[in-house]
mmCIF file of the N, C-alpha and C atoms, coordinates in Angstrom:
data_MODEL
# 
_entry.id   MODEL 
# 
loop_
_atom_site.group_PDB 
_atom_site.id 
_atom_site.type_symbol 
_atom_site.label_atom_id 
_atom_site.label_alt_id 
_atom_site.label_comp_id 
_atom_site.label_asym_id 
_atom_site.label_entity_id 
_atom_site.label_seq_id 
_atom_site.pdbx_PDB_ins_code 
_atom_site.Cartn_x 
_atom_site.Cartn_y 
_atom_site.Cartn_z 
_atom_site.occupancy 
_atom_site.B_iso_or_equiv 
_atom_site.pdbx_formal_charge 
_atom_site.auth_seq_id 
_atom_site.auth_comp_id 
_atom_site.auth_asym_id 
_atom_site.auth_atom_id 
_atom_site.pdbx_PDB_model_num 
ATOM 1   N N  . UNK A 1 1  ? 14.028  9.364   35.736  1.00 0.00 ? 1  UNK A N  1 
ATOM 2   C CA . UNK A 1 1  ? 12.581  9.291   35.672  1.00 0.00 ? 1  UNK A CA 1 
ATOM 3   C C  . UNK A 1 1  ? 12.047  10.225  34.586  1.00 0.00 ? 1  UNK A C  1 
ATOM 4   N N  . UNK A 1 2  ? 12.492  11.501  34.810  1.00 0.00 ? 2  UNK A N  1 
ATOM 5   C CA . UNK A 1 2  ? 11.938  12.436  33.671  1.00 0.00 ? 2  UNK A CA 1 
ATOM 6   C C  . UNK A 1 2  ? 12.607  12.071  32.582  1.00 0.00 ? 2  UNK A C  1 
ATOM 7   N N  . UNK A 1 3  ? 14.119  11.493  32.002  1.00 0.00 ? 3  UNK A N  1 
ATOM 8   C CA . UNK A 1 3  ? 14.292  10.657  30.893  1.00 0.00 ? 3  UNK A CA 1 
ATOM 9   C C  . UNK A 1 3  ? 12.872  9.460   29.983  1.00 0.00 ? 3  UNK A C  1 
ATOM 10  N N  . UNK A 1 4  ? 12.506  8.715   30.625  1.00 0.00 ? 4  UNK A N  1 
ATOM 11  C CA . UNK A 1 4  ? 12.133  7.625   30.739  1.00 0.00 ? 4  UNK A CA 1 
ATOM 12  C C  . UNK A 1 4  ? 10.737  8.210   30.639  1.00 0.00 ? 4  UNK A C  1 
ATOM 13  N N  . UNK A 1 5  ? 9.981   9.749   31.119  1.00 0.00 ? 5  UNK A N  1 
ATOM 14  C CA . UNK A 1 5  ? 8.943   9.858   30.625  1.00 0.00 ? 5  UNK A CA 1 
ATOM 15  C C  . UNK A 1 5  ? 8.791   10.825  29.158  1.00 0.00 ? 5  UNK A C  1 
ATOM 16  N N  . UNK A 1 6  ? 9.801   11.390  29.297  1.00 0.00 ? 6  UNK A N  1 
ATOM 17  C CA . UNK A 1 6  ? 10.156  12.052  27.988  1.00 0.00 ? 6  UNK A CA 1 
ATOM 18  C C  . UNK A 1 6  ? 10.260  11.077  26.638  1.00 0.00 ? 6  UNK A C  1 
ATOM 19  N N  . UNK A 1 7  ? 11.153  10.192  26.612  1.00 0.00 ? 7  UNK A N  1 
ATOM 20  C CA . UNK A 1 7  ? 10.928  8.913   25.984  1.00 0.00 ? 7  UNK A CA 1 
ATOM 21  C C  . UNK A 1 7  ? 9.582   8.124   25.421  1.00 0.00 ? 7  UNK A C  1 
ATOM 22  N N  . UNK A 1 8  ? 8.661   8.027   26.493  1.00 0.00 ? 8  UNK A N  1 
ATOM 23  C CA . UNK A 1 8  ? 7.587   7.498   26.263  1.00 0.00 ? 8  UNK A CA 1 
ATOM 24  C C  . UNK A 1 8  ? 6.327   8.399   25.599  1.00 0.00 ? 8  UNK A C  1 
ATOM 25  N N  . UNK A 1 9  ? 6.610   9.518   26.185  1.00 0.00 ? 9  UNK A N  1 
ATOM 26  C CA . UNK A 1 9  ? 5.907   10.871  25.443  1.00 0.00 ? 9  UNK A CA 1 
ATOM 27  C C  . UNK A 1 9  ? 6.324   10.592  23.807  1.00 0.00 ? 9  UNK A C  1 
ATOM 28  N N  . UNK A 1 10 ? 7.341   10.360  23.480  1.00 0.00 ? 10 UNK A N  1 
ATOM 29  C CA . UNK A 1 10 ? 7.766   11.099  22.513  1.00 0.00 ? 10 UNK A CA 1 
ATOM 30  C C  . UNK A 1 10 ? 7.788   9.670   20.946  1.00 0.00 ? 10 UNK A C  1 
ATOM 31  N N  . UNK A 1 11 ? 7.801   8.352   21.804  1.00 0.00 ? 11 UNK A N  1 
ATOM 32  C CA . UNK A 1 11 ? 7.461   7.342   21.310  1.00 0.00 ? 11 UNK A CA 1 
ATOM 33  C C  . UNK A 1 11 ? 6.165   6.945   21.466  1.00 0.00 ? 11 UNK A C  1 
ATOM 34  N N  . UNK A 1 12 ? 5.127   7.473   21.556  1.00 0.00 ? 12 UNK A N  1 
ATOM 35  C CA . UNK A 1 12 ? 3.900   8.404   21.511  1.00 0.00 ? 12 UNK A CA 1 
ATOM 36  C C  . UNK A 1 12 ? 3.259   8.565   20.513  1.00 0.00 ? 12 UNK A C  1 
ATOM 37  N N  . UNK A 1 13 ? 3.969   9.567   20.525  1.00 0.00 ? 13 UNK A N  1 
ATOM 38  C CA . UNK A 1 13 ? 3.999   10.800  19.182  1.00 0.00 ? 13 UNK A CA 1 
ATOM 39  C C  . UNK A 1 13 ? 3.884   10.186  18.194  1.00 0.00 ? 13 UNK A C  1 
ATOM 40  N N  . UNK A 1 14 ? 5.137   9.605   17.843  1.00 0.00 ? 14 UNK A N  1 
ATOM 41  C CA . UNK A 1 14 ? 5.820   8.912   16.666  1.00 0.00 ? 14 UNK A CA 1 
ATOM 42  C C  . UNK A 1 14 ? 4.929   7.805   16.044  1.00 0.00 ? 14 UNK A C  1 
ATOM 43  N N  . UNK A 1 15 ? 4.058   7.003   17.318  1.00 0.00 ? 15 UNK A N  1 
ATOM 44  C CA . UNK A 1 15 ? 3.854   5.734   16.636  1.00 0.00 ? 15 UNK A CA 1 
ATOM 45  C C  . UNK A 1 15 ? 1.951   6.043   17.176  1.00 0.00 ? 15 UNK A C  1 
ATOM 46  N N  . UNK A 1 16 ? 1.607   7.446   17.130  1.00 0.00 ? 16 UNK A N  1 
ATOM 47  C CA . UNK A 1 16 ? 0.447   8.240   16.947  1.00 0.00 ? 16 UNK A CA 1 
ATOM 48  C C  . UNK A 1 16 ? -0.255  7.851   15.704  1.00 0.00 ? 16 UNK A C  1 
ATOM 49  N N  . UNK A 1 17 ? -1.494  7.448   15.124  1.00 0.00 ? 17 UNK A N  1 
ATOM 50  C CA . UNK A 1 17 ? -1.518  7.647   14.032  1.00 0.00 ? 17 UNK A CA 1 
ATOM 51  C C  . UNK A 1 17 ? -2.939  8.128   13.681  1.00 0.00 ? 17 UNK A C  1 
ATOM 52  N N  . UNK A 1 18 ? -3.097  8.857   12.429  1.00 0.00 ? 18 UNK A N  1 
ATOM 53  C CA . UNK A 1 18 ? -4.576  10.028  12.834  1.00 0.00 ? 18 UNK A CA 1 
ATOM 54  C C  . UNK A 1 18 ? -5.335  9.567   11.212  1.00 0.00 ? 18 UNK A C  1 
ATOM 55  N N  . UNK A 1 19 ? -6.583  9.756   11.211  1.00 0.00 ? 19 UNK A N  1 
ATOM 56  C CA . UNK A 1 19 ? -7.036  9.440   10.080  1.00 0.00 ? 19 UNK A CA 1 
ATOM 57  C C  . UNK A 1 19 ? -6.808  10.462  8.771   1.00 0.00 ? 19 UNK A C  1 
ATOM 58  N N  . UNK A 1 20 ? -6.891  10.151  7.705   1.00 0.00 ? 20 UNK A N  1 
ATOM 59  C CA . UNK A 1 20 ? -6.631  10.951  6.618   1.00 0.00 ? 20 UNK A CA 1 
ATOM 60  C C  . UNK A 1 20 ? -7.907  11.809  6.361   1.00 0.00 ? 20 UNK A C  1 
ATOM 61  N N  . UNK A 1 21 ? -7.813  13.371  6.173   1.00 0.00 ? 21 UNK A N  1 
ATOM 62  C CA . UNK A 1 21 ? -8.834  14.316  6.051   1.00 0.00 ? 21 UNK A CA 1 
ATOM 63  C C  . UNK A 1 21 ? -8.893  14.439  4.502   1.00 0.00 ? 21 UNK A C  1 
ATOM 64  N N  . UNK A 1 22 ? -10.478 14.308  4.052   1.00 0.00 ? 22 UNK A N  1 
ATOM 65  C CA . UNK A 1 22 ? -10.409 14.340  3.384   1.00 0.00 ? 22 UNK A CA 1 
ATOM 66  C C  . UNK A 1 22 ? -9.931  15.585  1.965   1.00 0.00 ? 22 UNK A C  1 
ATOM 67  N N  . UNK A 1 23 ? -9.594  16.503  2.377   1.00 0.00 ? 23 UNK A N  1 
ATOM 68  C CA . UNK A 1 23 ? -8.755  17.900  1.504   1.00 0.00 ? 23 UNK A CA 1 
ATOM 69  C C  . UNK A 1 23 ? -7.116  17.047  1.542   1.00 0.00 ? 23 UNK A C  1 
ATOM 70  N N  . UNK A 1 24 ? -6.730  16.083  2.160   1.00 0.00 ? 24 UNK A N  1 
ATOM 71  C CA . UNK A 1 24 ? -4.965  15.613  2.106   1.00 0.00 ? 24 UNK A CA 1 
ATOM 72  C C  . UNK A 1 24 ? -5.357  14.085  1.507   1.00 0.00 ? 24 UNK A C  1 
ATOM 73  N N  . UNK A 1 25 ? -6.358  13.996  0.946   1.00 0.00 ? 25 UNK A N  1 
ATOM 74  C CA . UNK A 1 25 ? -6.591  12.891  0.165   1.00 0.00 ? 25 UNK A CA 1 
ATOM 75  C C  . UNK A 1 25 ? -6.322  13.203  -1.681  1.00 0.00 ? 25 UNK A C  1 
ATOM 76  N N  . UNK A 1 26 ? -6.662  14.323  -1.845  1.00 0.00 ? 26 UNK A N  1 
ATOM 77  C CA . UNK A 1 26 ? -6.082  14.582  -3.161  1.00 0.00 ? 26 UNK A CA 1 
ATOM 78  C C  . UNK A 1 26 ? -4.607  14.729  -3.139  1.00 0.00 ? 26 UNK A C  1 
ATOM 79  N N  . UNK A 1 27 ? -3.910  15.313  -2.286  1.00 0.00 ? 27 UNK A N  1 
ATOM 80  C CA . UNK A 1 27 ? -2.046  14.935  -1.905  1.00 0.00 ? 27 UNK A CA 1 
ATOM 81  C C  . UNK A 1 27 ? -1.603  13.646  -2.165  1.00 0.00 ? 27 UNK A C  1 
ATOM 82  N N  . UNK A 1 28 ? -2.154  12.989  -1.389  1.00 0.00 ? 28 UNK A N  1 
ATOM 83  C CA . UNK A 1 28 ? -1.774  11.260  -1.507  1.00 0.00 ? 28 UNK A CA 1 
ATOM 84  C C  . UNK A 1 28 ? -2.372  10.551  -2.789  1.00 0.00 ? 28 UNK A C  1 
ATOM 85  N N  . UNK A 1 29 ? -3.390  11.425  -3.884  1.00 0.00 ? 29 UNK A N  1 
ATOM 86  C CA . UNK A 1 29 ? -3.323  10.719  -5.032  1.00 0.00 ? 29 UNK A CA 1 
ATOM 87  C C  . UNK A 1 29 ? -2.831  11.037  -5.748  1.00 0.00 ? 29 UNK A C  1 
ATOM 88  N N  . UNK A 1 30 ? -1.880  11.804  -5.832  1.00 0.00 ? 30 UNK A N  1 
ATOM 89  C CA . UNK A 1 30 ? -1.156  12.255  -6.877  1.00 0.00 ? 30 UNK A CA 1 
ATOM 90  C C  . UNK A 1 30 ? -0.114  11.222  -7.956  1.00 0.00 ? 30 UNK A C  1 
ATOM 91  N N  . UNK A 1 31 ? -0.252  11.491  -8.500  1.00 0.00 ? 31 UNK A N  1 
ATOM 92  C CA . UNK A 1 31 ? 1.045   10.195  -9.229  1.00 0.00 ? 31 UNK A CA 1 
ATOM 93  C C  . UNK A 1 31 ? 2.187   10.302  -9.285  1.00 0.00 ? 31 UNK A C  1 
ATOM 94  N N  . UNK A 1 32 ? 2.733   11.292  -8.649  1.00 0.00 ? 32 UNK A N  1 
ATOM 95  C CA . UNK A 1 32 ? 4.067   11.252  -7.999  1.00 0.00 ? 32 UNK A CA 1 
ATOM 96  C C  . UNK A 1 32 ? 4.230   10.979  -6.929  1.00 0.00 ? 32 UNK A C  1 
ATOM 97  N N  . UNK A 1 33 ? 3.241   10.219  -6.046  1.00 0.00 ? 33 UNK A N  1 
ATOM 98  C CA . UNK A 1 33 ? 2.925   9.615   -4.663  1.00 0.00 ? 33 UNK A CA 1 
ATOM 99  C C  . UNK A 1 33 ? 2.543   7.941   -4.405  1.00 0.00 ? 33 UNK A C  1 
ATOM 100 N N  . UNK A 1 34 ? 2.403   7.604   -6.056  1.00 0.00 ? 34 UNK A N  1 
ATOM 101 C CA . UNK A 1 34 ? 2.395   6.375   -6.074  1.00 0.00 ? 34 UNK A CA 1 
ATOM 102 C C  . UNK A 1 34 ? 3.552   5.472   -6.123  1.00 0.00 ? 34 UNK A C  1 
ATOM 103 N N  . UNK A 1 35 ? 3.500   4.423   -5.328  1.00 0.00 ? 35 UNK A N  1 
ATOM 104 C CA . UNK A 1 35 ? 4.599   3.647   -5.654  1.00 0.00 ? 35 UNK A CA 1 
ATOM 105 C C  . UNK A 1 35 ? 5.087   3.315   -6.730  1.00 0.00 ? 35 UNK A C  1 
ATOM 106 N N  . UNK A 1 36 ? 3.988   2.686   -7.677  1.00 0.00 ? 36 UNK A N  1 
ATOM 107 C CA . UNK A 1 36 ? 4.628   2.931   -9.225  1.00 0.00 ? 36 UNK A CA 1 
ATOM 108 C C  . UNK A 1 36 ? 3.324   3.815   -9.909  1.00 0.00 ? 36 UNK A C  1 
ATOM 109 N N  . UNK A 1 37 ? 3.977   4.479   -10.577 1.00 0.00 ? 37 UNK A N  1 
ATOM 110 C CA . UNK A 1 37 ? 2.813   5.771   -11.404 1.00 0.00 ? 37 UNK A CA 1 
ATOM 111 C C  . UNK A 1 37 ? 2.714   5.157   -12.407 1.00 0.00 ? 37 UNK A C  1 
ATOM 112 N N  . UNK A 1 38 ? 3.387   4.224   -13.204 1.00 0.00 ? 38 UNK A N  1 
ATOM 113 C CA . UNK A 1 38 ? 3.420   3.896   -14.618 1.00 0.00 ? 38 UNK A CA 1 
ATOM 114 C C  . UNK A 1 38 ? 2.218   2.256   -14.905 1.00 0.00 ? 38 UNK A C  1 
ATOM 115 N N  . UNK A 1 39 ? 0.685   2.475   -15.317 1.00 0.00 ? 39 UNK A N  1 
ATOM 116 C CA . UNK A 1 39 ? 0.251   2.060   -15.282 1.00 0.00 ? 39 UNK A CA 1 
ATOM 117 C C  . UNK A 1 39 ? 0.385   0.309   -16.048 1.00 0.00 ? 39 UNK A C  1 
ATOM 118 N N  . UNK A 1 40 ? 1.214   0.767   -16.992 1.00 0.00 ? 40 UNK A N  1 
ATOM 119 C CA . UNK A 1 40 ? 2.135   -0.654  -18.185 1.00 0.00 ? 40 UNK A CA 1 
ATOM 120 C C  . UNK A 1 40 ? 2.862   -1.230  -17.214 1.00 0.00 ? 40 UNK A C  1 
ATOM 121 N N  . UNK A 1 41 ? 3.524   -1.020  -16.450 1.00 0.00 ? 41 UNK A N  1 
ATOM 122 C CA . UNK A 1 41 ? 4.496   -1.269  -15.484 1.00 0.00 ? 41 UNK A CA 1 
ATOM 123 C C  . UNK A 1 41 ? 4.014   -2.203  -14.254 1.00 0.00 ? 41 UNK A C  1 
ATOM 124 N N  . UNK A 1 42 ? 2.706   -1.359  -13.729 1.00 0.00 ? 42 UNK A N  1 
ATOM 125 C CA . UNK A 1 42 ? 2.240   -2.074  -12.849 1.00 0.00 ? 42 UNK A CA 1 
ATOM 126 C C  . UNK A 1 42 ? 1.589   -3.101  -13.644 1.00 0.00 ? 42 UNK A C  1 
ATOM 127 N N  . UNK A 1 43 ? 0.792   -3.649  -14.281 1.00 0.00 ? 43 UNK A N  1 
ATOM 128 C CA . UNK A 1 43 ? 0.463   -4.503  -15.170 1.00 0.00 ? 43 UNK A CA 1 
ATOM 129 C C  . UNK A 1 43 ? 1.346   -5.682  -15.476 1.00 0.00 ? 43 UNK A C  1 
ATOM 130 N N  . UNK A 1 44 ? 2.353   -5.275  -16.106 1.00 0.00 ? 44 UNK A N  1 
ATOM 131 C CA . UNK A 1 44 ? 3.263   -5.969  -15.712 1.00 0.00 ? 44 UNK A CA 1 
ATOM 132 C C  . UNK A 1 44 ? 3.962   -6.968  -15.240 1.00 0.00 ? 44 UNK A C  1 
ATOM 133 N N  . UNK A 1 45 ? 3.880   -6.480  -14.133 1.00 0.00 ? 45 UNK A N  1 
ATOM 134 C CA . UNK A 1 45 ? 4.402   -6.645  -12.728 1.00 0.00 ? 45 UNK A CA 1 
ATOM 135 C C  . UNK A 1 45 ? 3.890   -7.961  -11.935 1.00 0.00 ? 45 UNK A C  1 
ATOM 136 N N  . UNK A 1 46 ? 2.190   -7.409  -12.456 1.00 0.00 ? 46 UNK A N  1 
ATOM 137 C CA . UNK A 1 46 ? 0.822   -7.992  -11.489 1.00 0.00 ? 46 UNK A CA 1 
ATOM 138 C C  . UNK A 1 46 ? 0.679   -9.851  -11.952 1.00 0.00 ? 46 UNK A C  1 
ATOM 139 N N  . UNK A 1 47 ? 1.285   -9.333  -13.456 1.00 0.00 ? 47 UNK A N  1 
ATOM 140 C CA . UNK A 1 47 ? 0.982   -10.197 -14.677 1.00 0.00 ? 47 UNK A CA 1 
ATOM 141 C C  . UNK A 1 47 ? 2.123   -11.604 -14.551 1.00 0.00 ? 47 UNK A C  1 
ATOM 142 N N  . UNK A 1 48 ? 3.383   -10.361 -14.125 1.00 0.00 ? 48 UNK A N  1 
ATOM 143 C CA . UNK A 1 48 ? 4.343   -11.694 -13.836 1.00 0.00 ? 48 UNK A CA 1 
ATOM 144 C C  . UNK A 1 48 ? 4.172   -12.255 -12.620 1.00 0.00 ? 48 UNK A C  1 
ATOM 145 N N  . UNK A 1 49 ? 3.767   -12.139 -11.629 1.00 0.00 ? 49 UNK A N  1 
ATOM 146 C CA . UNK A 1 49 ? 3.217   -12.203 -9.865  1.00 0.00 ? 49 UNK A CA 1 
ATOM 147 C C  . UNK A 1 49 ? 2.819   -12.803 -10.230 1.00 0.00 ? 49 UNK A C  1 
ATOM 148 N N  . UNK A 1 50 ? 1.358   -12.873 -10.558 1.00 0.00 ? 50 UNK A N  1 
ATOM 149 C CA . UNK A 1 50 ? 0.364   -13.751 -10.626 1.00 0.00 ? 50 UNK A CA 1 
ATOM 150 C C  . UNK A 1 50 ? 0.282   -15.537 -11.494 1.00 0.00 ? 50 UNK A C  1 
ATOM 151 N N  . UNK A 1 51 ? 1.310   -15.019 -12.708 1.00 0.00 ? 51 UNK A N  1 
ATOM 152 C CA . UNK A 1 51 ? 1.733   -15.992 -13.377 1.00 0.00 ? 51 UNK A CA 1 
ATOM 153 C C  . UNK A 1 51 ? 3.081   -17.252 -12.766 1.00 0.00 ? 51 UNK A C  1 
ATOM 154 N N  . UNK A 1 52 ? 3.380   -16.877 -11.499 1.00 0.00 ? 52 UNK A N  1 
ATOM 155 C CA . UNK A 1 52 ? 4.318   -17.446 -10.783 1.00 0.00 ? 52 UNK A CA 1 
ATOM 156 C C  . UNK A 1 52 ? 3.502   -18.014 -9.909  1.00 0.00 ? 52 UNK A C  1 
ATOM 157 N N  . UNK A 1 53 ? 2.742   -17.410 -8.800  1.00 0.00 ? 53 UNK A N  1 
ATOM 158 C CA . UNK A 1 53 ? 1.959   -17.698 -7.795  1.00 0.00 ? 53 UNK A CA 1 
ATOM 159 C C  . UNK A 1 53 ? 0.759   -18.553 -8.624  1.00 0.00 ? 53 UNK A C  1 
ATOM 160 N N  . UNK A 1 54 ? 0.797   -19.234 -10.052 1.00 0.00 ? 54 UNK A N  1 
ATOM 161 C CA . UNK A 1 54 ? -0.639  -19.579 -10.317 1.00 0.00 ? 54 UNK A CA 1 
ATOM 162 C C  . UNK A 1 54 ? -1.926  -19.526 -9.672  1.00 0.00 ? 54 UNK A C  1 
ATOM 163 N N  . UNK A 1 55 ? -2.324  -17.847 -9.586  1.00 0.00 ? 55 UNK A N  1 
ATOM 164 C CA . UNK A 1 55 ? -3.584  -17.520 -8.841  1.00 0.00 ? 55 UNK A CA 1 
ATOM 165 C C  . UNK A 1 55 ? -3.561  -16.371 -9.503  1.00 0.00 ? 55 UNK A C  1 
ATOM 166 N N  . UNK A 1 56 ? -5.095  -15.298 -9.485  1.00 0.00 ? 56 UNK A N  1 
ATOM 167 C CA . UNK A 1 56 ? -5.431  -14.223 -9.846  1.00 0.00 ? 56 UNK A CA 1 
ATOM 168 C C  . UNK A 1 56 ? -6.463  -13.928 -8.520  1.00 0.00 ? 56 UNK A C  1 
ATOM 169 N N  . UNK A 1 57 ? -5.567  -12.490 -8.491  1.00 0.00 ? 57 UNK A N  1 
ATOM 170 C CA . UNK A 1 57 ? -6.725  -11.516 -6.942  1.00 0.00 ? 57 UNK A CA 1 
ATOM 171 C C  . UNK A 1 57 ? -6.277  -10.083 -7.081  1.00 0.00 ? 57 UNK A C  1 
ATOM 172 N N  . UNK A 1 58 ? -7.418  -9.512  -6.386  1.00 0.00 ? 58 UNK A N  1 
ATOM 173 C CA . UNK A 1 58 ? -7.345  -8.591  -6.612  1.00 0.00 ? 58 UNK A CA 1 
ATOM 174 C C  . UNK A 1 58 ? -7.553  -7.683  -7.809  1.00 0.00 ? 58 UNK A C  1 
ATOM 175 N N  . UNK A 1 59 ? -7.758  -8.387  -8.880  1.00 0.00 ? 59 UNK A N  1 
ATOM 176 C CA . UNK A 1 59 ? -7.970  -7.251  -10.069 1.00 0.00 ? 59 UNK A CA 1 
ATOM 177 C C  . UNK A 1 59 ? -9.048  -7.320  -10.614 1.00 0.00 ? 59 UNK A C  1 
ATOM 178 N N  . UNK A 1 60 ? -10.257 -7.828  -10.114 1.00 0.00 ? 60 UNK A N  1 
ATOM 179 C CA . UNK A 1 60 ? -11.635 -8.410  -10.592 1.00 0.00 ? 60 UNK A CA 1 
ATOM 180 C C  . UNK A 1 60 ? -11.136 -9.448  -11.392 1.00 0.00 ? 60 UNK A C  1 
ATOM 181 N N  . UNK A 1 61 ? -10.810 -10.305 -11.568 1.00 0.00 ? 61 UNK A N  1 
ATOM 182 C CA . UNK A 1 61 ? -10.835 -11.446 -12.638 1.00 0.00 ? 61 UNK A CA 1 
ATOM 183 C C  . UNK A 1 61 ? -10.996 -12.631 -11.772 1.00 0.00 ? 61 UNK A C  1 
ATOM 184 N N  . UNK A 1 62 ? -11.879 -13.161 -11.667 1.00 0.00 ? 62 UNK A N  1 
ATOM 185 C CA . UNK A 1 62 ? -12.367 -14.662 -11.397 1.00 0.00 ? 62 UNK A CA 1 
ATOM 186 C C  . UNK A 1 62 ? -11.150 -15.907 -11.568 1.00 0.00 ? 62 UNK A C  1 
ATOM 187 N N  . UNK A 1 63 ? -10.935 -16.935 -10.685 1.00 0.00 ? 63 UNK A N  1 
ATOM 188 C CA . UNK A 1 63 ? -10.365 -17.787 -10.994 1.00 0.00 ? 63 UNK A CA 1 
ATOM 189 C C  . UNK A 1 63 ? -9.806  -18.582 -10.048 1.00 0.00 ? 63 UNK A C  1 
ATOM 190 N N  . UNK A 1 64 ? -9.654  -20.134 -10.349 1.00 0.00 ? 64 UNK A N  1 
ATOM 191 C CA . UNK A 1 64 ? -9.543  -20.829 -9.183  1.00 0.00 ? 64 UNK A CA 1 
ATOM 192 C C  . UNK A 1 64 ? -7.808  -21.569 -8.669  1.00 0.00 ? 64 UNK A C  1 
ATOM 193 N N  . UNK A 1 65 ? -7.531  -20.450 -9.007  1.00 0.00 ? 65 UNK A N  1 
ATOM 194 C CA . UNK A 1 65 ? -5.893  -20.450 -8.601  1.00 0.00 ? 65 UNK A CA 1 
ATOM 195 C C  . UNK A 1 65 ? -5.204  -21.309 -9.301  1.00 0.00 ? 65 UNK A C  1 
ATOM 196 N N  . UNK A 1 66 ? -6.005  -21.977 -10.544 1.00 0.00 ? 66 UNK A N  1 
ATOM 197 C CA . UNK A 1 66 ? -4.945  -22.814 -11.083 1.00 0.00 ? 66 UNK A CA 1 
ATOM 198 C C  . UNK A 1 66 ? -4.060  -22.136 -12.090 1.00 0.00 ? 66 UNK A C  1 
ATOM 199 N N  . UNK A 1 67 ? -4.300  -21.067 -12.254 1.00 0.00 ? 67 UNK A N  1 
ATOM 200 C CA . UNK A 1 67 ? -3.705  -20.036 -13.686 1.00 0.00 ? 67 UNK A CA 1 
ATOM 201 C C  . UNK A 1 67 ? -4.160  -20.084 -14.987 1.00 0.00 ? 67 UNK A C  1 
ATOM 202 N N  . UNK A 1 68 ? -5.344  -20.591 -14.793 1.00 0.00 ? 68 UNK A N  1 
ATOM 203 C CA . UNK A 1 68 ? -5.915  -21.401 -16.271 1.00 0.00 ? 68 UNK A CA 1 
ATOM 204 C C  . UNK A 1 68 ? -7.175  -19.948 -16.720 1.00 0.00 ? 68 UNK A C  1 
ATOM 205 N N  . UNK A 1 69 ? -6.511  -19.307 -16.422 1.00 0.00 ? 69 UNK A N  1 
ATOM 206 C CA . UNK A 1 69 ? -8.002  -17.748 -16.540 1.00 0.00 ? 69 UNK A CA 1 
ATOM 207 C C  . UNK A 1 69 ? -8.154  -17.491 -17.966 1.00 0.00 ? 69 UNK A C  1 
# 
């Protein structure tokens, strides 16, 4: 029993989740915190995505998914 509440305490914890303050918001922008830091890269990336999926989102650019932007 005390297994089984220890457990649940503790898987709890773990899957707890708290809002971001804003003083640990400059931490998380750092560019060694980004998934990719390299702005050419992500571009890229977005450029070959988007050119496969014939659609554009997300980057302000208008368009009606045919790839014709």
């Amino acid at each position: 029993m005390a297994t089984s509440l220890t457990a649940c305490s503790t898987a709890g914890d773990i899957l707890s989740f708290s809002d971001v303050r804003p003083w640990e918001r400059g931490t998380l922008a750092r560019d060694d915190m980004q998934l990719v830091n390299d702005a050419l890269e992500q571009s890229v990336d977005d450029h070959i995505y988007f050119s496969k999926e014939a659609s554009t989102g997300g980057s302000s650019v208008q368009g009606g998914g045919c790839g014709c932007n």
